[in-house]
C-alpha positions in Angstrom: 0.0 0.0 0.0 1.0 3.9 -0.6 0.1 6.5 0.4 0.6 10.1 -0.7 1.3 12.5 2.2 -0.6 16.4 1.6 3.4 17.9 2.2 4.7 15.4 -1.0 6.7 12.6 1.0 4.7 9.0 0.6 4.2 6.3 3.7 4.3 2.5 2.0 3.3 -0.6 4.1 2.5 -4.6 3.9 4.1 -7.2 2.0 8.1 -6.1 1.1 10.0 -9.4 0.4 11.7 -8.0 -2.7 12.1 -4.2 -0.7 9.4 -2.9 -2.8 8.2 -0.6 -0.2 11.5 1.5 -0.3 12.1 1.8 3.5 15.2 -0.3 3.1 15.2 -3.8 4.3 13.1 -5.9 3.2 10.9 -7.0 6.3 7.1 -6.8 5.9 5.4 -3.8 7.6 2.1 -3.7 9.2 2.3 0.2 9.7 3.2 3.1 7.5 6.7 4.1 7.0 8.4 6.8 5.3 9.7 6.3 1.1 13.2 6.5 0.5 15.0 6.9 -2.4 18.3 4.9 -3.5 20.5 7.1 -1.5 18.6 6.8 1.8 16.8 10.2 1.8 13.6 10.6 2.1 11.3 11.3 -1.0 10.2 14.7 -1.2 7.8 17.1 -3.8 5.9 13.9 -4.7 3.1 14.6 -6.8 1.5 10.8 -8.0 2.0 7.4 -6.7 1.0 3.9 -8.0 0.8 0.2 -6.7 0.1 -2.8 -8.7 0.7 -6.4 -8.1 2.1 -8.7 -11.0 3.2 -12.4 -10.6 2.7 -12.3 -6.7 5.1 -9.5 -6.6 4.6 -5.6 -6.0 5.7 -2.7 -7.6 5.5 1.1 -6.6 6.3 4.0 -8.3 6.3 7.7 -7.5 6.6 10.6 -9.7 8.2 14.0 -8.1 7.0 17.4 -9.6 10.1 17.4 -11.8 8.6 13.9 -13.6 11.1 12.4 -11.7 10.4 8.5 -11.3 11.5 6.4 -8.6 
């Protein structure tokens, strides 16, 4: 799950056995943590996020104001 937080940084929770959530690590989460990107910071001046599920794996992407994708 994603969500998309009114100041532009996105919370991510549930299933993460592949890391897919982006809060580094790859332990499941039953309660909202913060998105990171690749260099551990937090992402920032998000403006669209999307979930899907494909093969019983998840994917996430976010889009920043710039277009952005990570």
């Amino acid at each position: 799950m994603l969500a998309l937080m009114s100041d532009g940084t996105v919370m991510s929770w549930g299933r993460n056995v592949s890391g897919q959530l982006g809060v580094g690590g790859t332990g499941n989460r039953g309660y909202a943590s913060a998105v990171k990107d690749g260099n551990g910071q937090l992402l920032s001046d998000v403006v669209a996020v999307s979930a899907a599920l494909q093969h019983l794996r998840g994917h996430c992407i976010a889009i920043d104001n710039k277009w952005t994708k990570f």
